[in-house]
N, C-alpha and C positions, 0 to 999 in steps of 0.2 A: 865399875864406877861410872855413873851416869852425871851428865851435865845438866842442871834442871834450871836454868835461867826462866826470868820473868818477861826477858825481850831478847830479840835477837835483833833488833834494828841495826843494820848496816856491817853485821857481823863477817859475813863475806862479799862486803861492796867493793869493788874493783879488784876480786883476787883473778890474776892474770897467770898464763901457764899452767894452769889445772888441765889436768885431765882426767881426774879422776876424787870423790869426792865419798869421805865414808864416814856416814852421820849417824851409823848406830846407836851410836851411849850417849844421843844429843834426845834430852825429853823434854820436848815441848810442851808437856800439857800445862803449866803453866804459865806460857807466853802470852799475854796480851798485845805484843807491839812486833810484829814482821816487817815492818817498813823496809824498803830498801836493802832488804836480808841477800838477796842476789844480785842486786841490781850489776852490769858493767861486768858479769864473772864473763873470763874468757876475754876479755877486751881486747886482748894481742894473739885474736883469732887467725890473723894475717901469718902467724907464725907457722900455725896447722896447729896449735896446741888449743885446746879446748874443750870440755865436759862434754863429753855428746849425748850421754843420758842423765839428765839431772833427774833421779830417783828420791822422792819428797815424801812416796806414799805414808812408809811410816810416822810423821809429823803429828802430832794431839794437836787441831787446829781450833777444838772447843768453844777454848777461853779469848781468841784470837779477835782484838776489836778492829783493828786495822794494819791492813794489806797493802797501804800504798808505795805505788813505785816495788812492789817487793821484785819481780822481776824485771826489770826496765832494761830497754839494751843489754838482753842476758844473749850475748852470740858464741854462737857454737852450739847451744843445746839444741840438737834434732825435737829433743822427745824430753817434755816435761813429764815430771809421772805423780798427779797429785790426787789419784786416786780413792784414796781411803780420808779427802779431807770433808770435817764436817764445818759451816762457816754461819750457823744459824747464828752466833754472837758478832760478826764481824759485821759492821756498820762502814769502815771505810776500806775501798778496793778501788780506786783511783789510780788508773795507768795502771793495774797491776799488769798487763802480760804488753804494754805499750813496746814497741818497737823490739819484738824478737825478732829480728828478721830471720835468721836462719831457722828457726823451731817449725818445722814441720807437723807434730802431733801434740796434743796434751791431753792425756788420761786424765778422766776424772769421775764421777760418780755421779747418781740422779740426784745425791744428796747436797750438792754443791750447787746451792740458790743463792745467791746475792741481794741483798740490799735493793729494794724497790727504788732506791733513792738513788741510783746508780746511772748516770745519763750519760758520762764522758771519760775516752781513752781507755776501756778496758782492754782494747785488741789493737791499736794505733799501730799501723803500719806493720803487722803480723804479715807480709807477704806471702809468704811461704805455708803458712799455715794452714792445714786443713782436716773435717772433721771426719767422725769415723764412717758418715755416709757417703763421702765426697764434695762436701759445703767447702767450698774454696773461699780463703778470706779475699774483701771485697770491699773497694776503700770507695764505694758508691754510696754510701748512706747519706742523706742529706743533713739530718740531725744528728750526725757524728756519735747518735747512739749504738756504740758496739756491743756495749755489754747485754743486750736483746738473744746477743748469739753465746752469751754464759752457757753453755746448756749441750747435754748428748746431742749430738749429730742425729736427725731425725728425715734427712733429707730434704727435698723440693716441702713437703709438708709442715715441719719443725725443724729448719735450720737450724742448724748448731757448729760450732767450731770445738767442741770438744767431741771424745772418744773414748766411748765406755773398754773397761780393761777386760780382755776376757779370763 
């Protein structure tokens, strides 16, 4: 039996004491509205209890118009894994990965292009984060344009805060 919602907006915003999280029978492909779907998971990280791999790959991200806040203050995830998402329909991505502080990686694919229209708080305060070439996040930008580094880790040459899955 599968779950085929139209939105998952906020579906797991503040779920605290997870450690574990299993979204098989959940089919996204007709989502259009992720907003805030993660946002605050893990928030009583302080506890040690917390989702260390938030595993997203499977997700139909198609129809997906907007992404905003969808991970905000997601603490605890080491390692996002949103590797197989396609986002050529999603227009809003606003703060999507804003303040993980603890997320050290995020899988993704070469297919995961953003919204030209994207100028602010995609990466905000990602300390920890870094890409599959060793692009360490980097709260030096002047124009607070993070989302520049959406993109495979390419090195000194093609900065990127993500990491292709091998």
């Amino acid at each position: 039996l599968y779950i085929r919602p139209t939105s998952i907006a906020y579906w797991f915003y503040r779920l605290r004491h997870c450690i574990e999280m299993d979204l098989t029978n959940l089919d996204t492909s007709r989502c259009t509205n992720m907003n805030y779907a993660f946002a605050y998971v893990g928030y009583s990280v302080f506890t040690g209890e917390a989702v260390p791999y938030l595993d997203l790959s499977m997700f139909d991200t198609s129809e997906v118009t907007t992404m905003e806040y969808m991970f905000n203050h997601v603490y605890g995830a080491k390692v996002i894994d949103i590797s197989s998402w396609e986002v050529a329909s999603t227009v809003n991505t606003h703060d999507l990965f804003s303040y993980c502080d603890l997320t050290e990686t995020i899988y993704a694919s070469n297919e995961f292009e953003i919204p030209a229209t994207v100028s602010y708080g995609f990466f905000n305060s990602c300390y920890n984060l870094v890409g599959g070439s060793g692009t360490a996040w980097a709260d030096h930008l002047e124009d607070g344009n993070t989302s520049k580094f959406a993109r495979i880790d390419g090195g000194s040459s093609a900065p990127g805060y993500f990491t292709a899955k091998a």
